[in-house]
N, C-alpha and C positions, 0 to 999 in steps of 0.2 A: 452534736446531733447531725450534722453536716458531713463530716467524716463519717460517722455510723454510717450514712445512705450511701456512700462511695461504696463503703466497705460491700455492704449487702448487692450494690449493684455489679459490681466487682464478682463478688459469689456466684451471684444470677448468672453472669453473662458467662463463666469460667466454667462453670459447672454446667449449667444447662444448655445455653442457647449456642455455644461452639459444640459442643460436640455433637449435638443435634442434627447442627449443618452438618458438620463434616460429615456423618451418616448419611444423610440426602447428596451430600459432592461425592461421596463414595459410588452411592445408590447411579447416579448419573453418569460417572463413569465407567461404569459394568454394565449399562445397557448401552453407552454410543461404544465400548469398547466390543460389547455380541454385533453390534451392527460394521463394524470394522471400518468408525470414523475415531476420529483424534480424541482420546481422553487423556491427557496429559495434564493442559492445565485446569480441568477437575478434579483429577488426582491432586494435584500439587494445590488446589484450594483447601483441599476436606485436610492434609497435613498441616499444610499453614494451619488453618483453624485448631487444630489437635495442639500444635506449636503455642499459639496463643493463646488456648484456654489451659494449659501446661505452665506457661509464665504466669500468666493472673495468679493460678493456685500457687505456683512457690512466689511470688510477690507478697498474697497476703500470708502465705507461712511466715515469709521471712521479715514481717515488719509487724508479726504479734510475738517476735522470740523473745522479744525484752521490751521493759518497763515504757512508759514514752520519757521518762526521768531517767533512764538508766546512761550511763555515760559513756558504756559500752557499746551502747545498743549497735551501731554501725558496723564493730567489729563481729559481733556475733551475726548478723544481718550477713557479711561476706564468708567467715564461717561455716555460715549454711549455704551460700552456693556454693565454696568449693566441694564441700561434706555432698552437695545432691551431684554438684559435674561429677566428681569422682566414683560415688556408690550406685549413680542412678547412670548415668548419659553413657558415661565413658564405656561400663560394661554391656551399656543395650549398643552401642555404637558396634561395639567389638565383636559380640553376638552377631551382629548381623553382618560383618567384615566376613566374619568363620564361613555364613553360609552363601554368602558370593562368591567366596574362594572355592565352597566344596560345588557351585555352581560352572562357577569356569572351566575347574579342572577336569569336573563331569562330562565339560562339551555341552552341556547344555544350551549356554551363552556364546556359544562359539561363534555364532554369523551376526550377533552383534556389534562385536569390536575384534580390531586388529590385534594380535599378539599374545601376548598369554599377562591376561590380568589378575591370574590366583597369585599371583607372587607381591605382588600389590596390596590385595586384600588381606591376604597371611600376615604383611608386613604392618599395614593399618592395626590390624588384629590386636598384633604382638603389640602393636606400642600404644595401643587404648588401655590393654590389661595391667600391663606395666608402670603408666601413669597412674592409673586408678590404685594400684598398689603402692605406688611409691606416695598417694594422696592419702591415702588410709594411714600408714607408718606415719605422715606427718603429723597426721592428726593427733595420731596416737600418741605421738612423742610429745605434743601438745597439752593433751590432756595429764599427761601424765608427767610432764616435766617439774614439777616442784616433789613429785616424790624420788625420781630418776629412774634411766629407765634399767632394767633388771632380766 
């Protein structure tokens, strides 16, 4: 019974009440930001927040994938976050490498930073999308390893 209420509270807070905030941390830094004072670490709360109610939800994914008897359960529990870094993080990571690179190279960011950081970003890129594939094939070889793979 005791677990059940974690679990629910866990739900509550993952689901509802971060993301919430993070809308009103959002909200607050798009008006001190029109007023041209520091929204930084309001930015950087409303993500936190997003970050943390992002963990709670793949926490309680990844601790109803199996039995609480299952023998496995821990192995499948890691499984599934390599399965989410790889198909989820890795490619939004990369996604967003692409379009600071087509930012930089644009000149857009140019009074920013020193130097030319598309080359940076490109290279992040490449090696998010790469990983994420070479974690796919793992899997895959995984899944599929007692029949072989073909």
């Amino acid at each position: 019974m005791f677990e059940r209420g974690l679990l629910n509270l866990a739900n509550w807070s993952g689901n509802v009440i971060l993301p919430t905030l993070a809308g009103l941390l959002l909200a607050g830094a798009i008006v001190r930001f029109s007023r041209s004072q520091p929204a930084s670490h309001l930015a950087t709360a409303a993500f936190a927040a997003l970050m943390c109610s992002g963990l709670l939800r793949a926490l309680e994914s990844f601790a109803q994938s199996a039995a609480p008897d299952d023998p496995d359960r821990y192995w499948l529990a890691l499984l599934a976050l390599v399965n989410w870094a790889g198909n989820v993080m890795l490619p939004l990571y990369g996604t967003l490498q692409v379009a600071a690179m087509a930012l930089y190279f644009g000149g857009v960011l140019e009074r920013t930073t020193v130097g030319d950081a598309w080359v940076r970003n490109l290279l992040s890129a490449m090696m998010c999308f790469s990983l994420s594939g070479l974690l796919r094939l793992a899997e895959f070889w995984i899944q599929n390893g007692t029949a072989g793979v073909r």
